[in-house]
MARNUMI-916712 format. One record per atom (N, C-alpha, C, O): x, z, y. Coordinates in pm, whole numbers, padded with zeros to 5 digits, always signed. Layout:
XZY
...
***
This chain:
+01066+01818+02097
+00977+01735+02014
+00885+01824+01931
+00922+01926+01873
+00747+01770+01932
+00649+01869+01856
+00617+01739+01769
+00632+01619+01790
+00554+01834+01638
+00456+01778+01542
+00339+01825+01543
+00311+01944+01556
+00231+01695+01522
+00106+01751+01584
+00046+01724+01401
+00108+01647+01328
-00040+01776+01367
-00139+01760+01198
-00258+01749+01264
-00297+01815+01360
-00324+01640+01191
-00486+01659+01274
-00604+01618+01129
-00577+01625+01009
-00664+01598+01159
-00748+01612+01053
-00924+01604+01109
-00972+01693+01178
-01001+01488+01066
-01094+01489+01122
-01253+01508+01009
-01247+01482+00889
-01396+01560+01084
-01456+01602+01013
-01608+01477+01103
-01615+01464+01225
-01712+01400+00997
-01759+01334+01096
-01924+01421+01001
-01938+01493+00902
-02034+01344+01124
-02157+01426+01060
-02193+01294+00993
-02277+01303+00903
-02165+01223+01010
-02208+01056+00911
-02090+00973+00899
-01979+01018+00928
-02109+00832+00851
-02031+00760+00864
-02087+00631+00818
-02153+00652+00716
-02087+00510+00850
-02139+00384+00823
-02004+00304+00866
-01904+00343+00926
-02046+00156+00802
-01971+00050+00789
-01882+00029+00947
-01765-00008+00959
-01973+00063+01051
-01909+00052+01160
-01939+00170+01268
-01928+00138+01387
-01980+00320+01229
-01989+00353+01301
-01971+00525+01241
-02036+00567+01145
-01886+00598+01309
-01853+00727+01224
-01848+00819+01339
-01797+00784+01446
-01900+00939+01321
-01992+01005+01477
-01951+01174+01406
-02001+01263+01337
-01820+01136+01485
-01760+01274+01454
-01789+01413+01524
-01806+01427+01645
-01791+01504+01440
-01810+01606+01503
-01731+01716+01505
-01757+01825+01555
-01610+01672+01435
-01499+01819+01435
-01366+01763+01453
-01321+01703+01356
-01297+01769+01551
-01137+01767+01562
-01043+01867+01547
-01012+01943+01638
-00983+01871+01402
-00866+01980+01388
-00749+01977+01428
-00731+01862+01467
-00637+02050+01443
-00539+01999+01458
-00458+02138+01476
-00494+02254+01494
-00345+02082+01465
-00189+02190+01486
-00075+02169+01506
-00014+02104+01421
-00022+02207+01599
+00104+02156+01671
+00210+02294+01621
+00185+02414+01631
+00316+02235+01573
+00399+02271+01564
+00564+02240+01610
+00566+02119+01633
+00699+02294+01632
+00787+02257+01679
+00866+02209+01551
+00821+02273+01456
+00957+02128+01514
+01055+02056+01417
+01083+02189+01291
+01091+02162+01172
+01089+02270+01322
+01097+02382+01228
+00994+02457+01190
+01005+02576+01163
+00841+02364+01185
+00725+02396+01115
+00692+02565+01185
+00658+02664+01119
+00708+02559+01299
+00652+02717+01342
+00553+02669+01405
+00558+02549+01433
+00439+02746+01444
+00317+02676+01497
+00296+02762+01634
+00303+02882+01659
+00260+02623+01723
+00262+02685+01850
+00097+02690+01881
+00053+02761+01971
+00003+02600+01790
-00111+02592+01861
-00185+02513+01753
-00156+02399+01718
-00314+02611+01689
-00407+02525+01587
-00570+02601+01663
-00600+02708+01716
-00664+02434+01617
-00762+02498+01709
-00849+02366+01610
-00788+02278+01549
-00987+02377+01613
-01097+02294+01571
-01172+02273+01737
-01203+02361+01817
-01185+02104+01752
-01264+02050+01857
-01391+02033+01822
-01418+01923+01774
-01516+02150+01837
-01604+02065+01812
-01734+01968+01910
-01775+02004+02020
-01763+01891+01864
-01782+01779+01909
-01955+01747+01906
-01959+01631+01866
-02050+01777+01921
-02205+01685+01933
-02181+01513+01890
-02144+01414+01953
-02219+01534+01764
-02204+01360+01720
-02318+01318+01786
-02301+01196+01778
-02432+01333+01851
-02498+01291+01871
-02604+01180+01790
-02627+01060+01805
-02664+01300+01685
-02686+01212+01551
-02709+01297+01447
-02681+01416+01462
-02767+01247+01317
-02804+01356+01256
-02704+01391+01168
-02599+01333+01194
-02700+01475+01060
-02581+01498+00964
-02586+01385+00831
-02681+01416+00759
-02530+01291+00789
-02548+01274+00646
-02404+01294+00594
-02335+01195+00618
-02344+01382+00537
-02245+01422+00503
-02181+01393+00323
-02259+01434+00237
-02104+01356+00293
-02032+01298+00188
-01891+01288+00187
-01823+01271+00288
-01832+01303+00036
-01680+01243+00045
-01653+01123+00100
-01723+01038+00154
-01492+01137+00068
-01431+00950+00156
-01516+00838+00039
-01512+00717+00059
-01586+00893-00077
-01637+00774-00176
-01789+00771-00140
-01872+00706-00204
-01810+00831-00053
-01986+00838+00013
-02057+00940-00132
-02179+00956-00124
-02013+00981-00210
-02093+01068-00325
-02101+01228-00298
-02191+01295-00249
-01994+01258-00339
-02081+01447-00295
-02108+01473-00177
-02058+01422-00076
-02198+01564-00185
-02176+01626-00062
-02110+01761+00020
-02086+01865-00041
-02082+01746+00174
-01949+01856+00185
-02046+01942+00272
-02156+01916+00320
-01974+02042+00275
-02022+02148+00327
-01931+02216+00468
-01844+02303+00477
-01981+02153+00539
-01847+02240+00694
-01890+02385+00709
-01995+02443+00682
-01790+02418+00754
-01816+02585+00757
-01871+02594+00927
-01784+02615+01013
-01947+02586+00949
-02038+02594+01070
-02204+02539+01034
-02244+02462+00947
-02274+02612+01134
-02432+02584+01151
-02429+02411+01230
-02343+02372+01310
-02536+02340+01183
-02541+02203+01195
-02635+02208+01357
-02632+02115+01437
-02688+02295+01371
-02732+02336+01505
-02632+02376+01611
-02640+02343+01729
-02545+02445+01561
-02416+02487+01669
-02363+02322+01712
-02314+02328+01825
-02361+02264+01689
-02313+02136+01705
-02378+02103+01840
-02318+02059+01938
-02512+02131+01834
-02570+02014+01958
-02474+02111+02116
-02457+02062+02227
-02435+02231+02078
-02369+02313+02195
-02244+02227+02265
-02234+02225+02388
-02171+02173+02202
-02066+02121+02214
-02056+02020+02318
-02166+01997+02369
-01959+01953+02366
-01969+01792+02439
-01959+01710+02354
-01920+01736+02241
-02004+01558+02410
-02004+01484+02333
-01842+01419+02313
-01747+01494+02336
-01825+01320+02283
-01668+01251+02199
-01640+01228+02347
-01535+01286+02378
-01697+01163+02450
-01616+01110+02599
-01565+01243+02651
-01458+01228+02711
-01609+01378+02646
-01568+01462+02718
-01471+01508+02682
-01398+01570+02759
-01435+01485+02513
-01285+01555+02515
-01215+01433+02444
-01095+01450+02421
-01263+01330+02412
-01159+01245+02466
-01035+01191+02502
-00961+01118+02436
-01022+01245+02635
-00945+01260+02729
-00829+01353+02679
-00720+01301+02706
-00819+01464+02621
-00760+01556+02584
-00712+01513+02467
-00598+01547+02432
-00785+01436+02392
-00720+01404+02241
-00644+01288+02239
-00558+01245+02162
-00698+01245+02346
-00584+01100+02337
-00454+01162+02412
-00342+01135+02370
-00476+01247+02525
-00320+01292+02544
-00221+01353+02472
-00102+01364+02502
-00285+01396+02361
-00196+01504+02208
-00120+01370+02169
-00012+01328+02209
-00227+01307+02063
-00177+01199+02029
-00109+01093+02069
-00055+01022+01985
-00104+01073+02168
+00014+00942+02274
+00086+01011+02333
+00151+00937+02408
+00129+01156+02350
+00216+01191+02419
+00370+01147+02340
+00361+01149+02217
+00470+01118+02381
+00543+01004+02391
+00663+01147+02270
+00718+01116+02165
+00666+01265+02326
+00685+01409+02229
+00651+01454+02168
+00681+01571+02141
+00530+01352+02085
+00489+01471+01961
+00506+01380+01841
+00550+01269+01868
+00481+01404+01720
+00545+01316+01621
+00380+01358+01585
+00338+01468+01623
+00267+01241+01490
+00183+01254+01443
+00148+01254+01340
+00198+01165+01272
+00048+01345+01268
+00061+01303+01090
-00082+01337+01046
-00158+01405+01116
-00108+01294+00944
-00226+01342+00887
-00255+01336+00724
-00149+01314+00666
-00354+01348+00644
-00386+01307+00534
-00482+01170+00513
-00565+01131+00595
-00451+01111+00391
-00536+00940+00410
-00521+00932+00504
-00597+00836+00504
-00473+00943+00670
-00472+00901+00809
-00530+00805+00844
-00618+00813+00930
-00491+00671+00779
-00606+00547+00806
-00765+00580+00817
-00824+00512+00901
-00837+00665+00753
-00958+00759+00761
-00980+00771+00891
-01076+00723+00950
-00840+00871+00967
-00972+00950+01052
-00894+00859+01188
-00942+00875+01300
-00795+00782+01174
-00732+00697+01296
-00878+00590+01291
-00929+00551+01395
-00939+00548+01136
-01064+00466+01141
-01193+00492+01262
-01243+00419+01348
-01221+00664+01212
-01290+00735+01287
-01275+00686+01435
-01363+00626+01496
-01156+00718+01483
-01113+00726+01637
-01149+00610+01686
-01191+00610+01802
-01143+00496+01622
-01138+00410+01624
-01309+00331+01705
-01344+00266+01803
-01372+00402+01570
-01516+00355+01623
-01567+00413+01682
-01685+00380+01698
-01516+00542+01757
-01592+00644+01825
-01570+00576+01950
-01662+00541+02024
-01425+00555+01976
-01402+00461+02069
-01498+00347+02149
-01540+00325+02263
-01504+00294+02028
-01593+00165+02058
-01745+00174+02081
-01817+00101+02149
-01786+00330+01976
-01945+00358+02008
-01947+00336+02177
-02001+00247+02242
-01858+00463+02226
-01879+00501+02378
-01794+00415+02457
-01785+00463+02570
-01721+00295+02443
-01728+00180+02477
-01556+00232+02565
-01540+00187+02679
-01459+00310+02514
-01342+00379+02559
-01227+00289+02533
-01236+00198+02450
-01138+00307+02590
-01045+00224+02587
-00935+00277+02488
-00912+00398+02484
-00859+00177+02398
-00812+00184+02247
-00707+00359+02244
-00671+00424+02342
-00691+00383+02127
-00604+00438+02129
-00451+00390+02121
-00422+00274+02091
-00382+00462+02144
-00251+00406+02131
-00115+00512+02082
-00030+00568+02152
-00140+00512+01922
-00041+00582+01901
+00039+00589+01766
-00019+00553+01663
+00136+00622+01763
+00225+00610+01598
+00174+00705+01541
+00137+00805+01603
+00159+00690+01389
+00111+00785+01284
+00155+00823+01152
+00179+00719+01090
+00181+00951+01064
+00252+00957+00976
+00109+00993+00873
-00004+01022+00913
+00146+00982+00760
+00051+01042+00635
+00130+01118+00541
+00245+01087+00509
+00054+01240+00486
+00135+01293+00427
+00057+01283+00249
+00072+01364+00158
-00004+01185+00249
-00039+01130+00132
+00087+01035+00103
+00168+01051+00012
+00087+00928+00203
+00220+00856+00118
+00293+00898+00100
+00344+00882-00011
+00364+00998+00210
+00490+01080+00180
+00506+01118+00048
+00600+01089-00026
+00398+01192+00020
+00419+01243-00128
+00387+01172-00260
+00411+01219-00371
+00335+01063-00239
+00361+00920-00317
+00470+00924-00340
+00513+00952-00452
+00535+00900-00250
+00668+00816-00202
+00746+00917-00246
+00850+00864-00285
+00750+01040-00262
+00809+01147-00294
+00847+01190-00412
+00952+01249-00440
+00717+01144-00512
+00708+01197-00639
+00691+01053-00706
+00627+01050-00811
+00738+00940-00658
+00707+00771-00683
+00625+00783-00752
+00656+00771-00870
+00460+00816-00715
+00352+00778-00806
+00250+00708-00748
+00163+00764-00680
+00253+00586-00769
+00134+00559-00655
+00021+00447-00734
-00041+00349-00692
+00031+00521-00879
-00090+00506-00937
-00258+00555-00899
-00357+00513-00958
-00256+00612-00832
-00377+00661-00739
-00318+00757-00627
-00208+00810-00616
-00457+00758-00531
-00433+00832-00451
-00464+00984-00442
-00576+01035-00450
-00336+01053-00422
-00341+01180-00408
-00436+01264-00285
-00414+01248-00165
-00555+01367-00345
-00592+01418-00233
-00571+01543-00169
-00488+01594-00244
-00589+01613-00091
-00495+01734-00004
-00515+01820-00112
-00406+01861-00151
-00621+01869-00185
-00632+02009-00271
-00511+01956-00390
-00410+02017-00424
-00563+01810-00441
-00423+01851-00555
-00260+01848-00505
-00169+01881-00581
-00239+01806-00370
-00113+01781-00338
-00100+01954-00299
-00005+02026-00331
-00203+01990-00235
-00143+02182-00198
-00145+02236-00307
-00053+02316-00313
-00204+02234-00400
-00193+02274-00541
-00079+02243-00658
-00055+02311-00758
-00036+02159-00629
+00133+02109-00673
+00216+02185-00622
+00295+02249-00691
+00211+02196-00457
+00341+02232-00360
+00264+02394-00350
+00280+02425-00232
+00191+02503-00418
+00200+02592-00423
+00124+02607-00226
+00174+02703-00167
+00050+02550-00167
-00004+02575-00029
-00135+02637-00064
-00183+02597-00170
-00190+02709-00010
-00351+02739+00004
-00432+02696+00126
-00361+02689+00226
-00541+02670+00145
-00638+02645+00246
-00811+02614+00244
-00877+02578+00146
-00840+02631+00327
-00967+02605+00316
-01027+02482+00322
-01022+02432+00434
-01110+02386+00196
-01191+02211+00191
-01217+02226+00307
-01239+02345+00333
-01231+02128+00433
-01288+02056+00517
-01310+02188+00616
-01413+02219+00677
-01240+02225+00614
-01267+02290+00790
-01137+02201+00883
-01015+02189+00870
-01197+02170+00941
-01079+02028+00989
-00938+02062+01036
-00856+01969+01043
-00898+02198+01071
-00802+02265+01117
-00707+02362+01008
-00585+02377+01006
-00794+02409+00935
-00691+02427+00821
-00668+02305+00694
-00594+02330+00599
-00729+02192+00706
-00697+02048+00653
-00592+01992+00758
-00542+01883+00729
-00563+02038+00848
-00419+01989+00929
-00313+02075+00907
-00195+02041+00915
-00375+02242+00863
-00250+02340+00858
-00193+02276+00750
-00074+02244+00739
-00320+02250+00637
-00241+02264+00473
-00131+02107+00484
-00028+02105+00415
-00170+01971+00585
-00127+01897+00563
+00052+01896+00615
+00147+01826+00577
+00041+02015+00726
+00162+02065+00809
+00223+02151+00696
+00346+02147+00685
+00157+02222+00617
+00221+02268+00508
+00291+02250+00371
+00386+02322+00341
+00237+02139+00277
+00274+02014+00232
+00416+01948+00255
+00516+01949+00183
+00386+01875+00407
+00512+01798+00465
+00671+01936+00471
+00785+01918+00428
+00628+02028+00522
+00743+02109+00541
+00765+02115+00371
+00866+02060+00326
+00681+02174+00286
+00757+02202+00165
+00827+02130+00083
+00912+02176+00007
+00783+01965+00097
+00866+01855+00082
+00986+01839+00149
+01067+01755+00109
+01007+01915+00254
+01104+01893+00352
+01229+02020+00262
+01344+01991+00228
+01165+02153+00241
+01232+02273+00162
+01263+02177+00057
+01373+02131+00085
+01217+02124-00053
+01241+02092-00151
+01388+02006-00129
+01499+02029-00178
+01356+01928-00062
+01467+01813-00021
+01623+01867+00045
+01735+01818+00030
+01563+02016+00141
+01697+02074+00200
+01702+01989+00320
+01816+01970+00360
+01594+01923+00398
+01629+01830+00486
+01505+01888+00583
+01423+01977+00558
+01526+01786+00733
+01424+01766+00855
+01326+01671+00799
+01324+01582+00714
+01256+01721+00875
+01124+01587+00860
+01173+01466+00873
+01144+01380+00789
+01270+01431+00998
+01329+01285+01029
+01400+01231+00900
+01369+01125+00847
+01544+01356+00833
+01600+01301+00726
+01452+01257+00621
+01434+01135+00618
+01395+01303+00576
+01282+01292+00500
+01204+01191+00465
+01146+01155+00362
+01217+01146+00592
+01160+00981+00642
+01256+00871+00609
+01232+00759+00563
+01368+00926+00642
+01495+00843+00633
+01537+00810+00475
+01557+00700+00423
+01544+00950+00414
+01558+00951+00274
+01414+00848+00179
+01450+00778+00084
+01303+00850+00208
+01210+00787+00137
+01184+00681+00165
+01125+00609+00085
+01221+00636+00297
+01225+00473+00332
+01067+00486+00388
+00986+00422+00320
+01021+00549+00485
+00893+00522+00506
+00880+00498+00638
+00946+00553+00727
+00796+00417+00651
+00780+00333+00811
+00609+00363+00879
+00506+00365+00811
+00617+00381+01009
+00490+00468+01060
+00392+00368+01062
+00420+00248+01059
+00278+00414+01066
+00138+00343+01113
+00123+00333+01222
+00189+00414+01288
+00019+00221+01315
-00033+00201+01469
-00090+00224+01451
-00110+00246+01331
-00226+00259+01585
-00339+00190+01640
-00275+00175+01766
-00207+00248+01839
-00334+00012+01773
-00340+00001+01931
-00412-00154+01972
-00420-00254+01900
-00460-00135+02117
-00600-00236+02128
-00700-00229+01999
-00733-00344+01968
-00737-00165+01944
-00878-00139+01838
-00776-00211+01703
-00852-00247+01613
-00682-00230+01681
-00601-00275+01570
-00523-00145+01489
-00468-00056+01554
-00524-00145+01365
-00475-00021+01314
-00362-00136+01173
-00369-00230+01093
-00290-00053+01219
-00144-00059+01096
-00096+00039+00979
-00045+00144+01017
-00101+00029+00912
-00075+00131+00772
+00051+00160+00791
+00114+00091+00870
+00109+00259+00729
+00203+00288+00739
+00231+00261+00564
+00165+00239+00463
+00357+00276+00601
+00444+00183+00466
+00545+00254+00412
+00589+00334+00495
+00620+00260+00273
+00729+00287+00253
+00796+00185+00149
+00719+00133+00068
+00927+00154+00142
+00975+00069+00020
+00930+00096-00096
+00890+00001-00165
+00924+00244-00154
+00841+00186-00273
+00733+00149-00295
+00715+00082-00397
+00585+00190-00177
+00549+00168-00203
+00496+00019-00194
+00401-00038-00248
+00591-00021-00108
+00604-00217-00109
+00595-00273-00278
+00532-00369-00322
+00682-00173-00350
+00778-00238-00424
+00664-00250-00543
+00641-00358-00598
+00588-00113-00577
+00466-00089-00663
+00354-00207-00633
+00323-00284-00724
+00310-00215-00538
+00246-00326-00490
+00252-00487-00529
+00155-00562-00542
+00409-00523-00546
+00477-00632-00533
+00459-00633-00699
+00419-00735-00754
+00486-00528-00764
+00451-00527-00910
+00342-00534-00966
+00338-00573-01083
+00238-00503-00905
+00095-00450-00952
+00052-00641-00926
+00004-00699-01022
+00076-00721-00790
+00037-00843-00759
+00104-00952-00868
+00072-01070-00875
+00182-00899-00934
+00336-00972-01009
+00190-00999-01165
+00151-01100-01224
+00157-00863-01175
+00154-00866-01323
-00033-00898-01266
-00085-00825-01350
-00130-00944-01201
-00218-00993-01149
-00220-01102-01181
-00302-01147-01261
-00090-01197-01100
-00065-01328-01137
-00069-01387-01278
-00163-01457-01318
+00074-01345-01373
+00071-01310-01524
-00058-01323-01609
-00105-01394-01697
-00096-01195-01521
-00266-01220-01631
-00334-01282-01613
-00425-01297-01694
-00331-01361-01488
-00447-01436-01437
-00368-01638-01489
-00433-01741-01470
-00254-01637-01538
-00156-01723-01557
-00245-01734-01705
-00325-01824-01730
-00206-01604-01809
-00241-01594-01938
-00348-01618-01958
-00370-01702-02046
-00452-01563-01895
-00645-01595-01913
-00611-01716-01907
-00533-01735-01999
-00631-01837-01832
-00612-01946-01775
-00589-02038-01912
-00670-02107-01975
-00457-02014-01932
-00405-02064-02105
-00455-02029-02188
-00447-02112-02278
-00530-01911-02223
-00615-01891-02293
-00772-01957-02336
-00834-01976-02440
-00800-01988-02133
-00935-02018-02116
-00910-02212-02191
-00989-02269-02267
-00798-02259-02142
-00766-02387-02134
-00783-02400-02360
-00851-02483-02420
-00714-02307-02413
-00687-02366-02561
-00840-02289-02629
-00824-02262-02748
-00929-02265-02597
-01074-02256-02641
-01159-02358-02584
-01246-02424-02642
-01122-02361-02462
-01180-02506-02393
-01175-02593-02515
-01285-02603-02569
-01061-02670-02584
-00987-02747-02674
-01055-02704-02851
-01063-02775-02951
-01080-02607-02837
-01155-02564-02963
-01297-02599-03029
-01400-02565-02971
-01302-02676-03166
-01508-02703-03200
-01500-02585-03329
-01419-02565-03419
-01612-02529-03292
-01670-02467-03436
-01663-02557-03548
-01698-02675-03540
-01607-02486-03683
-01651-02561-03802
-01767-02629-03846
-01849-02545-03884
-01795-02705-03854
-01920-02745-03938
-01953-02674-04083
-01885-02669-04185
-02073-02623-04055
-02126-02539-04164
-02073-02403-04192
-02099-02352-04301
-02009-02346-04114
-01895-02253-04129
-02040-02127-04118
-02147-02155-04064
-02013-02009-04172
-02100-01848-04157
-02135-01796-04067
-02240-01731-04063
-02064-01809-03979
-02095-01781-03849
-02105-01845-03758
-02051-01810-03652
-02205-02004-03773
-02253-02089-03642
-02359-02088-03607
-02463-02125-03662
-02337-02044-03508
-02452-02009-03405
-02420-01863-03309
-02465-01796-03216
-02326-01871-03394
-02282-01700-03285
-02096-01732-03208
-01994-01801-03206
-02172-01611-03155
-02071-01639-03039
-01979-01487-03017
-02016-01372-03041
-01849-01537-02964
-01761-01381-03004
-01725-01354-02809
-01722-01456-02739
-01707-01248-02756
-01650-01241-02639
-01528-01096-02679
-01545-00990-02738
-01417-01153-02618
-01304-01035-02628
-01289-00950-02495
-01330-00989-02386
-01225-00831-02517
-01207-00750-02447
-01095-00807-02327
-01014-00877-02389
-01065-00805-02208
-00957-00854-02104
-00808-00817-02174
-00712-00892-02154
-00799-00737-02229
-00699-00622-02308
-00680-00709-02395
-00562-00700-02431
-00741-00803-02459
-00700-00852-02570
-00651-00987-02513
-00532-01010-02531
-00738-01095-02435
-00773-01182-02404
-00594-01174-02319
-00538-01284-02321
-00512-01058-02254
-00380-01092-02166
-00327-01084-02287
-00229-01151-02257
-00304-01051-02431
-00242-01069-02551
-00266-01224-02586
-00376-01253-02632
-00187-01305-02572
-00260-01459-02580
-00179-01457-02685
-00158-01576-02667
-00100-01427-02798
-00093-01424-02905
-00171-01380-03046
-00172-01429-03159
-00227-01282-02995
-00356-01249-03040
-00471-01283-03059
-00542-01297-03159
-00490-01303-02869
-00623-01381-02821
-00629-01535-02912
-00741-01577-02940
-00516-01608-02954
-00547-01717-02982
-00550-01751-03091
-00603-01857-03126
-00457-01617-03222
-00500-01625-03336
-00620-01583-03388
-00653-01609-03504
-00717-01492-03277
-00819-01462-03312
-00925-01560-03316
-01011-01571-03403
-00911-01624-03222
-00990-01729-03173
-00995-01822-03255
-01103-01882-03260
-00890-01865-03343
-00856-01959-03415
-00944-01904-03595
-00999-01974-03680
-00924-01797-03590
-01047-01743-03702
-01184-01735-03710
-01265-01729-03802
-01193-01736-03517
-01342-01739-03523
-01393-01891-03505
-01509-01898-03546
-01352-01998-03464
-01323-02160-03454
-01385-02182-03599
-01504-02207-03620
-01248-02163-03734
-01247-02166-03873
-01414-02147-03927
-01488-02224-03988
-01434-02009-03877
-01590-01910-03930
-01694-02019-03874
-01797-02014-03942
-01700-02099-03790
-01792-02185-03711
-01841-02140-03595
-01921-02200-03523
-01770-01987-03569
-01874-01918-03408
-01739-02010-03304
-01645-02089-03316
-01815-01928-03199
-01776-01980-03059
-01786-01902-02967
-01884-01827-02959
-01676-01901-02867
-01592-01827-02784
-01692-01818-02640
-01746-01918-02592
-01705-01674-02578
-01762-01695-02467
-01685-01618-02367
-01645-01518-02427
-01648-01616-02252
-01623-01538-02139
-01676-01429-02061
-01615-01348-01990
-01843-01443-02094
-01914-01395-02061
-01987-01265-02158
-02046-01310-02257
-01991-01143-02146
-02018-01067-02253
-02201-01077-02279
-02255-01041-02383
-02266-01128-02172
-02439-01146-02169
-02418-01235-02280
-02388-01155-02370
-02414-01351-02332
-02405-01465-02409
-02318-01434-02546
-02299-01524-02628
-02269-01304-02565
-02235-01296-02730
-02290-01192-02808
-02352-01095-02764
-02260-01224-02952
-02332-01161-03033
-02229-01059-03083
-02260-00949-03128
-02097-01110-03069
-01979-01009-03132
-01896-00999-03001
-01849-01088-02930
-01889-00804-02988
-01786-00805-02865
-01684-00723-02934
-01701-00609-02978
-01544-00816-02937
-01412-00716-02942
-01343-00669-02861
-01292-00719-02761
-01338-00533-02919
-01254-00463-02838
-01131-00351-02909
-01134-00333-03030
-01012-00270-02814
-00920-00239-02910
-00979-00112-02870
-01037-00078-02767
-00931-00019-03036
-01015+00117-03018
-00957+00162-02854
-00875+00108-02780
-01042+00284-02841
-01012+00353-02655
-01028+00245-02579
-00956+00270-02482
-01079+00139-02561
-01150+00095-02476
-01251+00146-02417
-01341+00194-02486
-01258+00149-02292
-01346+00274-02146
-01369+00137-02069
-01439+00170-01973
-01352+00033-02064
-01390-00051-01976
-01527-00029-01909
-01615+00043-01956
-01535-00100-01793
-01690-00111-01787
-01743-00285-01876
-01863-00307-01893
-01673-00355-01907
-01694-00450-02002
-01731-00433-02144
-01809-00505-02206
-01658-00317-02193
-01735-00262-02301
-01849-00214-02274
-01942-00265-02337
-01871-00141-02209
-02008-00052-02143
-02102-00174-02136
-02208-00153-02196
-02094-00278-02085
-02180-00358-02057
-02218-00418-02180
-02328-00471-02163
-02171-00438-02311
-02122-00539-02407
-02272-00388-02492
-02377-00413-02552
-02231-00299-02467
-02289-00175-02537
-02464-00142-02543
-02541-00078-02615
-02471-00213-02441
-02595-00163-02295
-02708-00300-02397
-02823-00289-02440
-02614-00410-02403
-02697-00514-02413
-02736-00520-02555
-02643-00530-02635
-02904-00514-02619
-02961-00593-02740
-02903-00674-02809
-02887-00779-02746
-02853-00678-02933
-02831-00790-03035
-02658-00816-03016
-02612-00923-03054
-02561-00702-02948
-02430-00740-02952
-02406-00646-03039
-02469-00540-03040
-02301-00680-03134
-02200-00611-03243
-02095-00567-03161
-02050-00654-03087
-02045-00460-03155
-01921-00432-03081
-01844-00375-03250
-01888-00306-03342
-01702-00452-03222
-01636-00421-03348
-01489-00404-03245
-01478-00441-03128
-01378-00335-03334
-01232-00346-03309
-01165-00472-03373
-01224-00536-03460
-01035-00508-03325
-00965-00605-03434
-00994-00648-03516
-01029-00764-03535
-00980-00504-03629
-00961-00474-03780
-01099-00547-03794
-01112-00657-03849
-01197-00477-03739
-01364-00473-03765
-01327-00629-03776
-01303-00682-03884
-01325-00688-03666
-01352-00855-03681
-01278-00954-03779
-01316-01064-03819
-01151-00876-03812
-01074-00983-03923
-01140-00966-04063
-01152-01059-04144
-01189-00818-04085
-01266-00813-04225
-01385-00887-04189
-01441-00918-04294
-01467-00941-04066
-01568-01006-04061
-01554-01109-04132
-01606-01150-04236
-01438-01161-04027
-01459-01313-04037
-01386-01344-04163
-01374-01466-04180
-01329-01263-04265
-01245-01263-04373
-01292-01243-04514
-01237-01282-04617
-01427-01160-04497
-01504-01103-04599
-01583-01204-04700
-01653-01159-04791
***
């Protein structure tokens, strides 16, 4: 049984169409010795517009953008890459993997090829799943930079060594095989197959998920009751502040103990409650608020942005 790391590099990428031009990869045997690392490169047939996975910086491959047109195009090797990957003996892995299995995916379909078909590991979740953090996603420089690995950004072949490097040191850490590893973290592989792609999964990170949707609900339960007992609310007559209008921060607004004694001061004052931060004159918020709701509340002419405190001496003064 081999483990294969692959790692892909494209010269563009659009909503449906990603026109790769570098295939990395490295095969190794169960005890992380390497039998075979090599970069495919590829003629995207197309020009370069190059960027991170967020479409913003730009990357730099370590090759001339002219050496490219030398190459074959994606049908000619192909053939060769789909036999690595589906061979029925190699175990597969990558970084973000959904990425470049995406890639394969539409390259596929550009040149009109028939699906891939193969199981896939990531060694992003792994180490989620590893270090149970799956408050964001980890990317290869800070995960080799944790686990003490070195390598070179985006040359697509040492982005498969470092990812082959990574997985083993998780494996040292643990005192275990890659298989125990899998076994120990509860993680379950990814597909593609017929142009369909499957994520790969682990229990916790089911479990983070199941929490993150839990407390979604909650807040979206609390706004609701919130939205419902202002609904129910009239400004004072004659009160100091009628004609204005207050909007709270989301932060405050899931505090519905708060949210509703505040509300109930600003009712008293004669203002009135909005949802909308365009339409008020007073926006609260709790200090360290970074929202982009504050930002927006900030941006706009004729809004007061105050804290708590700020608004109870308002409406109190």
């Amino acid at each position: 049984m081999s483990l294969v790391f692959f790692d892909i590099e494209c010269a563009s990428v659009r909503k449906t169409v990603a026109k790769i031009c570098v295939f990395g990869y490295v095969v190794c045997d169960e005890n992380f010795n390497i039998l075979k690392k090599e970069d495919i490169l590829i003629n995207p047939r197309g020009e370069f517009h190059l960027t991170d996975r967020k479409g913003d910086k730009g990357i730099v491959l370590p090759y001339s953008y002219e050496e490219f047109k030398k190459y074959p195009v994606f049908p000619k090797v192909y053939p060769y890459i789909k036999e690595l990957l589906e061979n029925k003996e190699n175990i597969v892995f990558g970084h973000a993997t959904m990425n470049d299995v995406k890639y394969l995916n539409l390259e596929t379909k550009r040149f009109r090829l028939p699906s891939f078909d193969f199981s896939f590991s990531d060694s992003q979740l792994i180490y989620m799943t590893y270090i149970s953090d799956y408050s964001h996603q980890f990317g290869l420089e800070h995960i080799a930079k944790d686990l003490c690995v070195d390598f070179v950004p985006h040359r697509a072949a040492d982005d498969a060594y470092a990812t082959m490097r990574i997985v083993e040191a998780m494996c040292k850490a643990k005192d275990c095989t890659y298989r125990e590893l899998i076994n120990q973290l509860h993680i379950s592989e990814g597909r593609i197959k017929n142009y369909q792609i499957y994520s790969p999964n682990s229990h916790g990170f089911k479990a983070h998920h199941a929490k993150i949707n839990e407390l979604k609900r909650q807040r979206a339960k609390t706004r609701t009751r919130f939205a419902n007992y202002v609904s129910r609310k009239r400004p004072s007559a004659g009160g100091k502040f009628a004609g204005k209008t207050f909007t709270f921060a989301r932060e405050i607004e899931d505090d519905l103990q708060l949210a509703e004694s505040l509300a109930d001061l600003i009712f008293k004052s004669g203002g009135n409650y909005s949802f909308h931060v365009t339409k008020c004159n007073f926006y609260v918020s709790f200090n360290g608020d970074g929202s982009s709701r504050l930002q927006n509340a900030q941006k706009q002419n004729g809004i007061t942005v105050l804290d708590v405190e700020g608004l109870k001496e308002l409406l109190n003064g």
